[in-house]
Biopython code that builds the backbone (N, CA, C, O; Angstrom):
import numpy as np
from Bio.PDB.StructureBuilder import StructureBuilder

atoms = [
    (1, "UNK", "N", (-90.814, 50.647, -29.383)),
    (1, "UNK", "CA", (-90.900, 49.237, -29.748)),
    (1, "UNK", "C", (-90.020, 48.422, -28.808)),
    (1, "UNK", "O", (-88.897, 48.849, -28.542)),
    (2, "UNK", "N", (-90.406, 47.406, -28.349)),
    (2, "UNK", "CA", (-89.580, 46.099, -27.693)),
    (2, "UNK", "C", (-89.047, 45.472, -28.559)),
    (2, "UNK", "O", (-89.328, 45.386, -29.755)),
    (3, "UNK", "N", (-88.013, 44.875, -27.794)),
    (3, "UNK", "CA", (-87.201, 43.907, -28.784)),
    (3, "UNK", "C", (-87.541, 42.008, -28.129)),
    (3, "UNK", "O", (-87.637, 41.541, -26.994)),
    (4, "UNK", "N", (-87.610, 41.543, -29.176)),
    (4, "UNK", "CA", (-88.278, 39.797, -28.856)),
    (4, "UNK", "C", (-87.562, 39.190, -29.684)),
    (4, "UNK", "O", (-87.270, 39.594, -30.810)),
    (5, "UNK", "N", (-87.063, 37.651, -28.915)),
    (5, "UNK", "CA", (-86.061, 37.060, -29.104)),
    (5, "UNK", "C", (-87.344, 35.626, -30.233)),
    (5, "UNK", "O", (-88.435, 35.164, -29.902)),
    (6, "UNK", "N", (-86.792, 35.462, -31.080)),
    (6, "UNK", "CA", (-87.147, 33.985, -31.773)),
    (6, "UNK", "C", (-86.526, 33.024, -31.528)),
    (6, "UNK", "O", (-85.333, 33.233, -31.743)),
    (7, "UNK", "N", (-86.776, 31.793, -31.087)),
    (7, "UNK", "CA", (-86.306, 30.696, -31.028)),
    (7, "UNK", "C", (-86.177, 29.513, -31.912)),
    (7, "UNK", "O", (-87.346, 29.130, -31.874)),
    (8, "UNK", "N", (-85.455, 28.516, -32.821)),
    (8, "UNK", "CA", (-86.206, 27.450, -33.729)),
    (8, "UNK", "C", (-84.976, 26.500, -33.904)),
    (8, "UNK", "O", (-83.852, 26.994, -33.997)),
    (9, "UNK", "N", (-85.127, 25.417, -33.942)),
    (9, "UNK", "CA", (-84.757, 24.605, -33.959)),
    (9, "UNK", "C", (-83.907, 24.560, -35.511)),
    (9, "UNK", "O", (-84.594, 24.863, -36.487)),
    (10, "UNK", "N", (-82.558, 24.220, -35.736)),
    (10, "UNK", "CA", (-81.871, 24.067, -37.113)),
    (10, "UNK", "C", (-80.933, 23.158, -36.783)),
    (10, "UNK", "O", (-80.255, 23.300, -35.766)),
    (11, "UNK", "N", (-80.769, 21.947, -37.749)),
    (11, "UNK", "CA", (-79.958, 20.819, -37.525)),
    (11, "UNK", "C", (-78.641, 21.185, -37.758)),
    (11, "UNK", "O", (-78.426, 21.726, -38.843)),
    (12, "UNK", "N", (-77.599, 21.000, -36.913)),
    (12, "UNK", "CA", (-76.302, 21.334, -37.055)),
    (12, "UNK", "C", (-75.749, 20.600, -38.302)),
    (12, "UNK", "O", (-74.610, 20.931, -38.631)),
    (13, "UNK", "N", (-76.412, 19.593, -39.099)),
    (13, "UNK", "CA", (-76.462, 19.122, -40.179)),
    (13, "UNK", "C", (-76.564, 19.887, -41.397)),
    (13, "UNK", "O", (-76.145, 19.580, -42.513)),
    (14, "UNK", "N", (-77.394, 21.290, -40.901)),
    (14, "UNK", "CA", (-77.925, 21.914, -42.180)),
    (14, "UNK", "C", (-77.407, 23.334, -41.635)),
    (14, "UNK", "O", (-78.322, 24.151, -41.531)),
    (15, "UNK", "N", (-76.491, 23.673, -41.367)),
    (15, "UNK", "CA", (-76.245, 24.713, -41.046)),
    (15, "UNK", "C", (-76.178, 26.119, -41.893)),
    (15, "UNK", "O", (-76.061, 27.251, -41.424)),
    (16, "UNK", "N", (-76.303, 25.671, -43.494)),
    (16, "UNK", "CA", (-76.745, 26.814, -44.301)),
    (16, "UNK", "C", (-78.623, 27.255, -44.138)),
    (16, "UNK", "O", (-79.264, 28.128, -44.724)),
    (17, "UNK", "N", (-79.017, 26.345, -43.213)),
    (17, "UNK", "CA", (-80.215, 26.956, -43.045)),
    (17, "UNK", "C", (-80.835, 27.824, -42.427)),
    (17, "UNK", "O", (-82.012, 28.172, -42.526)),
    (18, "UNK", "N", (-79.577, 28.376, -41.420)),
    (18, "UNK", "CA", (-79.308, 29.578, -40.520)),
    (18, "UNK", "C", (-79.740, 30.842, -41.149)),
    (18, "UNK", "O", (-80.576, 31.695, -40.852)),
    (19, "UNK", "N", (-78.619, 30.632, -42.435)),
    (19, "UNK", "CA", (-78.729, 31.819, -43.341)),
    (19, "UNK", "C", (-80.038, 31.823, -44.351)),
    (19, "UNK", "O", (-80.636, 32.824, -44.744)),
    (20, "UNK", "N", (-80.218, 30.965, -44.549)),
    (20, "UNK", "CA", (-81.789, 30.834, -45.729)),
    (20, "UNK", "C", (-82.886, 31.872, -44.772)),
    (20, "UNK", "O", (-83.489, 32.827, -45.261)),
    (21, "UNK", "N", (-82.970, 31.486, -43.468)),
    (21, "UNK", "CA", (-84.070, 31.358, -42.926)),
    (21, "UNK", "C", (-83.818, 32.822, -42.102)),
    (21, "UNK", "O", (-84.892, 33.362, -41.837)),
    (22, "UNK", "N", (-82.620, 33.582, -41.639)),
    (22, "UNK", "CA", (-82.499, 34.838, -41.510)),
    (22, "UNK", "C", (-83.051, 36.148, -42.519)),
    (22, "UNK", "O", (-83.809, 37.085, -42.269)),
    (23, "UNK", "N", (-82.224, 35.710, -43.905)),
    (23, "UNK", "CA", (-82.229, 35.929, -45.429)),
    (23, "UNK", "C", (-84.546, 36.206, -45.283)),
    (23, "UNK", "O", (-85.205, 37.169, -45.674)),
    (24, "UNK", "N", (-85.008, 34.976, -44.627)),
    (24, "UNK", "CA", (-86.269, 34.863, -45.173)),
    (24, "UNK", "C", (-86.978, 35.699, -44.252)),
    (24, "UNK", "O", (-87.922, 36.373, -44.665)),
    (25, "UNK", "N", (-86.489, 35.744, -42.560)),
    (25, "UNK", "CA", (-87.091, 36.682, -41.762)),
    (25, "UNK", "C", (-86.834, 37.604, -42.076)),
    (25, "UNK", "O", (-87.784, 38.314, -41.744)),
    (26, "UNK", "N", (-85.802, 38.452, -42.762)),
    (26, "UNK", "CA", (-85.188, 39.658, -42.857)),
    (26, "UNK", "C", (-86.560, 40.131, -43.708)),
    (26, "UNK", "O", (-87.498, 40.809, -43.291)),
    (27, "UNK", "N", (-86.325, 39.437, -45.287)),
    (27, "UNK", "CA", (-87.376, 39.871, -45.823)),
    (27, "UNK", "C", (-89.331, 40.028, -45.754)),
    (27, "UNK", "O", (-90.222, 40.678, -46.303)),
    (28, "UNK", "N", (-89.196, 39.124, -44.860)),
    (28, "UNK", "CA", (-90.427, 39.007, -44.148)),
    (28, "UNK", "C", (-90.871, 40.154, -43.227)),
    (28, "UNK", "O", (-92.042, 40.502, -43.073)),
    (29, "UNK", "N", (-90.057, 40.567, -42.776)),
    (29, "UNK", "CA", (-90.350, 41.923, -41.658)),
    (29, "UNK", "C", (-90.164, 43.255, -42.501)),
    (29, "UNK", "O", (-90.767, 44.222, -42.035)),
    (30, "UNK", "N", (-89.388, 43.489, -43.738)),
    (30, "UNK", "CA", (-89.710, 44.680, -44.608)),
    (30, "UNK", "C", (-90.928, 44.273, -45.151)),
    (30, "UNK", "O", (-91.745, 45.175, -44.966)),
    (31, "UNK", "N", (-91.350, 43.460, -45.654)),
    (31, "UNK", "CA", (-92.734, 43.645, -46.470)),
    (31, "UNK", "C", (-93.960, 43.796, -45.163)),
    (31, "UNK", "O", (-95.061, 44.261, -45.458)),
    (32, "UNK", "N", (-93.672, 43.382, -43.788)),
    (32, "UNK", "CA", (-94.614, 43.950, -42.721)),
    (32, "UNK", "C", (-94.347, 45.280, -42.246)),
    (32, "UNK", "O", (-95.103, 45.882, -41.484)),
    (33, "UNK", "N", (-93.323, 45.710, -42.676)),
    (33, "UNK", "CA", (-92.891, 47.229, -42.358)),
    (33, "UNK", "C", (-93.929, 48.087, -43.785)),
    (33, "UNK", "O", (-94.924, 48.779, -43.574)),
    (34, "UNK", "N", (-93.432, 47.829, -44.942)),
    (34, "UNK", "CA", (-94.173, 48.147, -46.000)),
    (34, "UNK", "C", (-95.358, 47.868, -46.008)),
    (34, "UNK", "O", (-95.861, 47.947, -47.129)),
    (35, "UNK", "N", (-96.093, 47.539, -45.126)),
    (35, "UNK", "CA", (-97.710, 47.082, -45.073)),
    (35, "UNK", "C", (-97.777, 47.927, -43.480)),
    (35, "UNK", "O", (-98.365, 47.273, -42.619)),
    (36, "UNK", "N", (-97.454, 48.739, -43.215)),
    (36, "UNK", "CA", (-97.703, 49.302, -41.795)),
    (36, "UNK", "C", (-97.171, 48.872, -40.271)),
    (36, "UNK", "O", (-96.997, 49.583, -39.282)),
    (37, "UNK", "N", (-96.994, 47.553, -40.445)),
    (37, "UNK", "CA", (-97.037, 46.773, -39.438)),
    (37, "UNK", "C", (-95.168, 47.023, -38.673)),
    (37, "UNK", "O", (-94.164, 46.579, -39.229)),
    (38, "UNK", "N", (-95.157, 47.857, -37.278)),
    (38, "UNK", "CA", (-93.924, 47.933, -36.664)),
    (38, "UNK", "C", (-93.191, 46.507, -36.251)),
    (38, "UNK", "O", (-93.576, 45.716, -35.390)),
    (39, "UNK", "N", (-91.885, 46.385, -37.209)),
    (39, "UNK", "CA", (-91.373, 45.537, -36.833)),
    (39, "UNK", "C", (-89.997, 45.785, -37.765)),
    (39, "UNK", "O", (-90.029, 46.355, -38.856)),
    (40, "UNK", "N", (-88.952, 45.325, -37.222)),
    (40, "UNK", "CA", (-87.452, 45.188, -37.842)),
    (40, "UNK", "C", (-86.454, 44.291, -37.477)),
    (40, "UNK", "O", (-86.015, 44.209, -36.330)),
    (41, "UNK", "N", (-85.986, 43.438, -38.664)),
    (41, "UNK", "CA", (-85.259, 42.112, -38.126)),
    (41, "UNK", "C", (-83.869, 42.665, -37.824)),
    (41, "UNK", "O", (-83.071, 43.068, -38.671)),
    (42, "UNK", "N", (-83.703, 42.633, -36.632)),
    (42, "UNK", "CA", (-82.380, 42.743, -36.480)),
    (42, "UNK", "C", (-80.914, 41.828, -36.539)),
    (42, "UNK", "O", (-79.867, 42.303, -36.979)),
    (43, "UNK", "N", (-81.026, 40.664, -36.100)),
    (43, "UNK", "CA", (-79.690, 40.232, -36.080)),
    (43, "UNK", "C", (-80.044, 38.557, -35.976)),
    (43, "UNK", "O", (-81.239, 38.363, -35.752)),
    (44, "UNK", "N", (-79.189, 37.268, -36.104)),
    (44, "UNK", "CA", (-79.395, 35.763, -36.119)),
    (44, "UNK", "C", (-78.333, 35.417, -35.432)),
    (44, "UNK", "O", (-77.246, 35.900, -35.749)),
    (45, "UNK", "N", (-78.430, 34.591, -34.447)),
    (45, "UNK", "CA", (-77.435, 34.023, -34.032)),
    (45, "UNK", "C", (-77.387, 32.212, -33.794)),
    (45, "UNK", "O", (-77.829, 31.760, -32.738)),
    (46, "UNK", "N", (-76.872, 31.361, -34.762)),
    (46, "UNK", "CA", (-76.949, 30.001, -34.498)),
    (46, "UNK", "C", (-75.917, 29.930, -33.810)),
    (46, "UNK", "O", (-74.933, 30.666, -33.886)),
    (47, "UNK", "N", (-76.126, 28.859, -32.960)),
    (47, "UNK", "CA", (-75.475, 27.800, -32.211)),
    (47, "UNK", "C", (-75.420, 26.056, -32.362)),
    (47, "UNK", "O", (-75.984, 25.085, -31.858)),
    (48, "UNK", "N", (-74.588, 26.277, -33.171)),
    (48, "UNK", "CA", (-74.738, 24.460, -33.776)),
    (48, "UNK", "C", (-74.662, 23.835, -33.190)),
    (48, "UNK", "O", (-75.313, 22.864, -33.577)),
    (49, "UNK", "N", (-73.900, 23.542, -31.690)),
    (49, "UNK", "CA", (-73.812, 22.577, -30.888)),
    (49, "UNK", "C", (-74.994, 22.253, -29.946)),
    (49, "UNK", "O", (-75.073, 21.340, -29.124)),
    (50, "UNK", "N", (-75.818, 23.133, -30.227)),
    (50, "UNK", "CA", (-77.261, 23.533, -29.450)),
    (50, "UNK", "C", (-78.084, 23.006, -30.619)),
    (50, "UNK", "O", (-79.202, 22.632, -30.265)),
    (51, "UNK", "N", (-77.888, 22.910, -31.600)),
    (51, "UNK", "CA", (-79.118, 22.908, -33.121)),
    (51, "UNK", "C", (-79.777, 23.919, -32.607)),
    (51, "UNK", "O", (-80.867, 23.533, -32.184)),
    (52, "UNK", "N", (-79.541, 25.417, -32.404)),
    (52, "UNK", "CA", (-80.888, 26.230, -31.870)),
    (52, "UNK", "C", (-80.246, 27.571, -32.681)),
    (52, "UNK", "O", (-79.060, 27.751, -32.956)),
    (53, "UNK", "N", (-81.523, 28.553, -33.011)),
    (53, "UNK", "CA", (-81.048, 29.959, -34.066)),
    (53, "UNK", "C", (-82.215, 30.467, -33.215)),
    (53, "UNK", "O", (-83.321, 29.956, -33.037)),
    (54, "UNK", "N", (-81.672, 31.648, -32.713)),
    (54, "UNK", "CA", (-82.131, 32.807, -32.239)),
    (54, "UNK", "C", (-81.931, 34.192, -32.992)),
    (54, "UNK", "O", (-80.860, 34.790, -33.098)),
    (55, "UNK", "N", (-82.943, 34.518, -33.404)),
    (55, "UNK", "CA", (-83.430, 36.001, -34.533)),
    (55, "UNK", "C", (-83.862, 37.074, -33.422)),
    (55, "UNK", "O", (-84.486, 36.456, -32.558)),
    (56, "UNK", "N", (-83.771, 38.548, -33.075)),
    (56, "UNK", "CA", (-83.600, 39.162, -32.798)),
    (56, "UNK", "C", (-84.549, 40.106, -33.805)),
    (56, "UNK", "O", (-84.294, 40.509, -34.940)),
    (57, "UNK", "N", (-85.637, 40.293, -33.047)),
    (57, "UNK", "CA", (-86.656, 41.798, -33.394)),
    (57, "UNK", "C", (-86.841, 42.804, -32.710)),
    (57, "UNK", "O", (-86.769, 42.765, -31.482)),
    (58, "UNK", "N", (-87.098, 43.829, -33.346)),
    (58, "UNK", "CA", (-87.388, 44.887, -32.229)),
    (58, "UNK", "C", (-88.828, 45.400, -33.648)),
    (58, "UNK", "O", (-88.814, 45.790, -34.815)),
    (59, "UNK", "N", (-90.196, 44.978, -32.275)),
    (59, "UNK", "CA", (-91.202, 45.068, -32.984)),
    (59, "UNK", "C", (-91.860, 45.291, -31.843)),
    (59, "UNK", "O", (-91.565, 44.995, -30.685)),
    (60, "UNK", "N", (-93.461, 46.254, -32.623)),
    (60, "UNK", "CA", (-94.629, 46.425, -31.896)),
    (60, "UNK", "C", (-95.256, 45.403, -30.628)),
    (60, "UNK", "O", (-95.645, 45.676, -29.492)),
    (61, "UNK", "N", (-95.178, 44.329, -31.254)),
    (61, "UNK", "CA", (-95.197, 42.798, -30.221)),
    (61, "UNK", "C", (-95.555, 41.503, -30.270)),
    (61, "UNK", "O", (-96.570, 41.358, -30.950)),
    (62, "UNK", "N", (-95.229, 40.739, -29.928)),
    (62, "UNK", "CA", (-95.114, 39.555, -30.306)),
    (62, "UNK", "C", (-95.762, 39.040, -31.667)),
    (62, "UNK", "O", (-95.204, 38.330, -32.503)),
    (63, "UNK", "N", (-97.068, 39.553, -31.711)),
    (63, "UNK", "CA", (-97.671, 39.044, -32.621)),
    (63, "UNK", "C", (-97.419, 39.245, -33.930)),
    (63, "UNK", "O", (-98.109, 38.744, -34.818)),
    (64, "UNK", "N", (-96.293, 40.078, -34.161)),
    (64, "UNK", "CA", (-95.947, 41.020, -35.406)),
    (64, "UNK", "C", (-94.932, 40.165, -35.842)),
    (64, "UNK", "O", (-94.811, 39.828, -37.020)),
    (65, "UNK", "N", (-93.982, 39.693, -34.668)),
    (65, "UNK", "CA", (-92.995, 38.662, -35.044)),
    (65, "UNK", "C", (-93.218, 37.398, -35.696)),
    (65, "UNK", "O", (-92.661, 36.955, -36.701)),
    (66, "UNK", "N", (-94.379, 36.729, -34.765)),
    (66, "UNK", "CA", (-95.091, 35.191, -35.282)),
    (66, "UNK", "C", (-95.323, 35.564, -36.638)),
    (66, "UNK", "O", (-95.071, 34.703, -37.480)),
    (67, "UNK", "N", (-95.875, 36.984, -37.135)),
    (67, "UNK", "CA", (-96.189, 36.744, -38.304)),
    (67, "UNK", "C", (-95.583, 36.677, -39.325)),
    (67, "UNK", "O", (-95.711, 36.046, -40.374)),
    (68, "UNK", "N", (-94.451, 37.855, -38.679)),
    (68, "UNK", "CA", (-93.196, 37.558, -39.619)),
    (68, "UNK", "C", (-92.452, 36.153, -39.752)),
    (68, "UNK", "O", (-91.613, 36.183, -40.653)),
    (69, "UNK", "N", (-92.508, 35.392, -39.339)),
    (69, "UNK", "CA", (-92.172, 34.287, -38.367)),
    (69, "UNK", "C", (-92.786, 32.757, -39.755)),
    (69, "UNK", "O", (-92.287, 31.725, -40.204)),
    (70, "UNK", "N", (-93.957, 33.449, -39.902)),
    (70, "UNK", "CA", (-95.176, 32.767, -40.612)),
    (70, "UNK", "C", (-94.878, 32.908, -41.865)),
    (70, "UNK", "O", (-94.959, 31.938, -42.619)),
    (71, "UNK", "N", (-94.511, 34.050, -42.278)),
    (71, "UNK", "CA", (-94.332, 34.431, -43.808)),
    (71, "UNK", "C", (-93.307, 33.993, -44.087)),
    (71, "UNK", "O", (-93.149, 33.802, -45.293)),
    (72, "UNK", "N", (-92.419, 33.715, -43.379)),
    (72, "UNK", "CA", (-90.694, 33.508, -43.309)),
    (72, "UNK", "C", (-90.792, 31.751, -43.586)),
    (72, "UNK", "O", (-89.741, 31.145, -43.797)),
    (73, "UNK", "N", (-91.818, 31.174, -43.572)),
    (73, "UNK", "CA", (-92.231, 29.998, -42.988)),
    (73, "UNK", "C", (-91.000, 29.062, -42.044)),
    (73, "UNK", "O", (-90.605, 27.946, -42.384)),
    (74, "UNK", "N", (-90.524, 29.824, -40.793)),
    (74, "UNK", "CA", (-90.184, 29.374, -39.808)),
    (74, "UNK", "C", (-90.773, 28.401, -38.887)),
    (74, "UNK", "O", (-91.990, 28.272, -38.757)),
    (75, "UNK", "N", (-90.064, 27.848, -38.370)),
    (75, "UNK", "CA", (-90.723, 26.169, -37.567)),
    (75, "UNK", "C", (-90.294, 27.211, -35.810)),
    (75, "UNK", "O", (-89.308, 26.972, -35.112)),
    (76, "UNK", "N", (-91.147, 28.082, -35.569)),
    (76, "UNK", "CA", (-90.840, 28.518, -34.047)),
    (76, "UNK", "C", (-90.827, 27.588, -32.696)),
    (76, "UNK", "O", (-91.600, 26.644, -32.529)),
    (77, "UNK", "N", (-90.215, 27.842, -32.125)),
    (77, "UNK", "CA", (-90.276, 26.907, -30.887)),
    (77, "UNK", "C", (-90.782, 27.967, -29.429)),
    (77, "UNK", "O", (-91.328, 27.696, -28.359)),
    (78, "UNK", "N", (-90.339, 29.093, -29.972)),
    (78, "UNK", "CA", (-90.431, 30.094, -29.270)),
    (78, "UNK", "C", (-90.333, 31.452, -29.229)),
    (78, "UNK", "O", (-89.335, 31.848, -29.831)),
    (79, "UNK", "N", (-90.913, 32.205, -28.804)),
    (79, "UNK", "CA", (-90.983, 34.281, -29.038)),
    (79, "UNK", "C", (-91.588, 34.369, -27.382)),
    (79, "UNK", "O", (-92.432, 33.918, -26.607)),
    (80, "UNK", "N", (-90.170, 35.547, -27.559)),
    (80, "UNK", "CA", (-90.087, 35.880, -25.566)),
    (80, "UNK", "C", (-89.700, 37.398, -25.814)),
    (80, "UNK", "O", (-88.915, 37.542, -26.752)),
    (81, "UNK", "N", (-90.107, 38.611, -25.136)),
    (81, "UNK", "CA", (-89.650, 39.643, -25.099)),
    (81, "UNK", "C", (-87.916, 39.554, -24.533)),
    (81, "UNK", "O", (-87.466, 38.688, -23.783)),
    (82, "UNK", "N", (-87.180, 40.670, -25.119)),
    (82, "UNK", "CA", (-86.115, 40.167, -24.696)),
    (82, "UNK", "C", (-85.593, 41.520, -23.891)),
    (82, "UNK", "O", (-86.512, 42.275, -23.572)),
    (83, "UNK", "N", (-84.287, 41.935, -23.522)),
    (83, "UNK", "CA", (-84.380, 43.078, -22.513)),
    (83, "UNK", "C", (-82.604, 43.019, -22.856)),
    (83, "UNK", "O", (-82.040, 42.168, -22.169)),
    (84, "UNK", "N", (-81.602, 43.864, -23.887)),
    (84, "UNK", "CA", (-80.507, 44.219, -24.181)),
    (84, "UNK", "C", (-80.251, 44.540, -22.937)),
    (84, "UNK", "O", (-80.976, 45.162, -22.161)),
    (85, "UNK", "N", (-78.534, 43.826, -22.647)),
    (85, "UNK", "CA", (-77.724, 44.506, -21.281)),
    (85, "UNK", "C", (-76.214, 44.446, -21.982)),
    (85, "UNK", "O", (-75.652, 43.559, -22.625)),
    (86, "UNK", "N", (-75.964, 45.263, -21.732)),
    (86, "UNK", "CA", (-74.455, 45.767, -22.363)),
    (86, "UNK", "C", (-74.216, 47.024, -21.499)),
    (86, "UNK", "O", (-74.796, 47.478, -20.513)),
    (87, "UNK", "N", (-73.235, 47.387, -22.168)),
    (87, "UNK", "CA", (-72.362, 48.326, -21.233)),
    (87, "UNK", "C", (-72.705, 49.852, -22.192)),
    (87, "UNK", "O", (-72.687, 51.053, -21.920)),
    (88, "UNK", "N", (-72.934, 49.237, -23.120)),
    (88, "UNK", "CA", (-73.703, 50.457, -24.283)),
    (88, "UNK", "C", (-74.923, 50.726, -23.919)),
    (88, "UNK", "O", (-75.407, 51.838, -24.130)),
    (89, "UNK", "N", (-75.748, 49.529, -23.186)),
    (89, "UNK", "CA", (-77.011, 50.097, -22.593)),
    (89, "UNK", "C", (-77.095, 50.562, -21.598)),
    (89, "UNK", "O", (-78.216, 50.976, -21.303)),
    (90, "UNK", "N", (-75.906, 50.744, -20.519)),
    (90, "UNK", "CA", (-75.896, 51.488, -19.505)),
    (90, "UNK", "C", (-75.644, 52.832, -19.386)),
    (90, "UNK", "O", (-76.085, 53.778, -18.733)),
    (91, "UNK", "N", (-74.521, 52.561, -20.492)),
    (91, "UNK", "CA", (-74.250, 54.343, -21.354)),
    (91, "UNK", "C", (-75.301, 54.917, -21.672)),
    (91, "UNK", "O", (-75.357, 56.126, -21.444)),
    (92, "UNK", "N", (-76.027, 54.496, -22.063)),
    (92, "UNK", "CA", (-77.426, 55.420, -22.854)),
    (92, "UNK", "C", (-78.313, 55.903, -21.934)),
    (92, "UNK", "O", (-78.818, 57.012, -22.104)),
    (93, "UNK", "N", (-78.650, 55.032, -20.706)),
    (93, "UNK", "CA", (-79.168, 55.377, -20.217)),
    (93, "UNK", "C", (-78.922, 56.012, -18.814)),
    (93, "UNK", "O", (-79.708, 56.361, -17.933)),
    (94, "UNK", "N", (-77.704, 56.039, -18.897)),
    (94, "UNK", "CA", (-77.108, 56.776, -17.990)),
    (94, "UNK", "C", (-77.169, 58.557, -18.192)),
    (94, "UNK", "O", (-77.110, 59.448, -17.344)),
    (95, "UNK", "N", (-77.331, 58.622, -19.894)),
    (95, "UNK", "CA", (-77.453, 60.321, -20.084)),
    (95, "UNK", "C", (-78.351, 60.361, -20.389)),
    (95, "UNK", "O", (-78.584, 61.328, -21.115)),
    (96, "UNK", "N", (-79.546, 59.392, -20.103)),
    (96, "UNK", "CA", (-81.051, 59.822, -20.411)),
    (96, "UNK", "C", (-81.732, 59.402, -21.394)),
    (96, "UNK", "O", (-82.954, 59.462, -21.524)),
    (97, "UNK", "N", (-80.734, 58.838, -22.320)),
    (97, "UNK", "CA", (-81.503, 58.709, -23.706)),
    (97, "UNK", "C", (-82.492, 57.273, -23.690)),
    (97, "UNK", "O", (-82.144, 56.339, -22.966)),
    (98, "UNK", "N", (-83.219, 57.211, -24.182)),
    (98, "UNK", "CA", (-84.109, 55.561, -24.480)),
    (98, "UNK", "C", (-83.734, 54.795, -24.627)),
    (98, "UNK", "O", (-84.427, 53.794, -24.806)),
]
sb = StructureBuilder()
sb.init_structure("model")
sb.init_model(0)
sb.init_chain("A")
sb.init_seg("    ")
for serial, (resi, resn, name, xyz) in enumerate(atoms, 1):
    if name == "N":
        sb.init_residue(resn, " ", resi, " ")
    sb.init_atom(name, np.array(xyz, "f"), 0.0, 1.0, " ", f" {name:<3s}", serial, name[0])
structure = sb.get_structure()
């Protein structure tokens, strides 16, 4: 599975909506997991001074996200494959592993 970045717009005004709307993808991607469909919400990151929340999947592909995305009833602005770089991902793949 790839991992794909969500994009959406949240008013630094409403900043508990970070969490509503993580809270709603989270659950949105187990009930597409429980229906077959590869996908797992991994992680949210707002930036209030940006008004912008970026959600973090690692799913089959894009289209699995939008849907989660849909059920979550998220306002997307955007879904981009994304590509982890860390020093943990160099480790891993430095001894071979995936």
């Amino acid at each position: 599975m790839a991992e794909f970045l969500l994009e959406l717009y949240i008013s630094r005004a409403d900043a508990d909506a970070a969490g509503r709307g993580a809270e709603s993808a989270r659950r949105a991607a187990e009930d597409l997991t429980r229906e077959g469909t590869s996908i797992r919400y991994l992680r949210s990151i707002f930036v209030p001074e940006d008004e912008t929340c970026f959600l973090l999947y690692e799913a089959g592909s894009a289209d699995a996200v939008r849907e989660a995305a849909r059920r979550a009833s998220l306002s997307v602005e955007r879904i981009a494959q994304a590509v982890a770089v860390s020093s943990d991902t160099k480790n891993r793949h430095d001894k071979g592993d995936p």
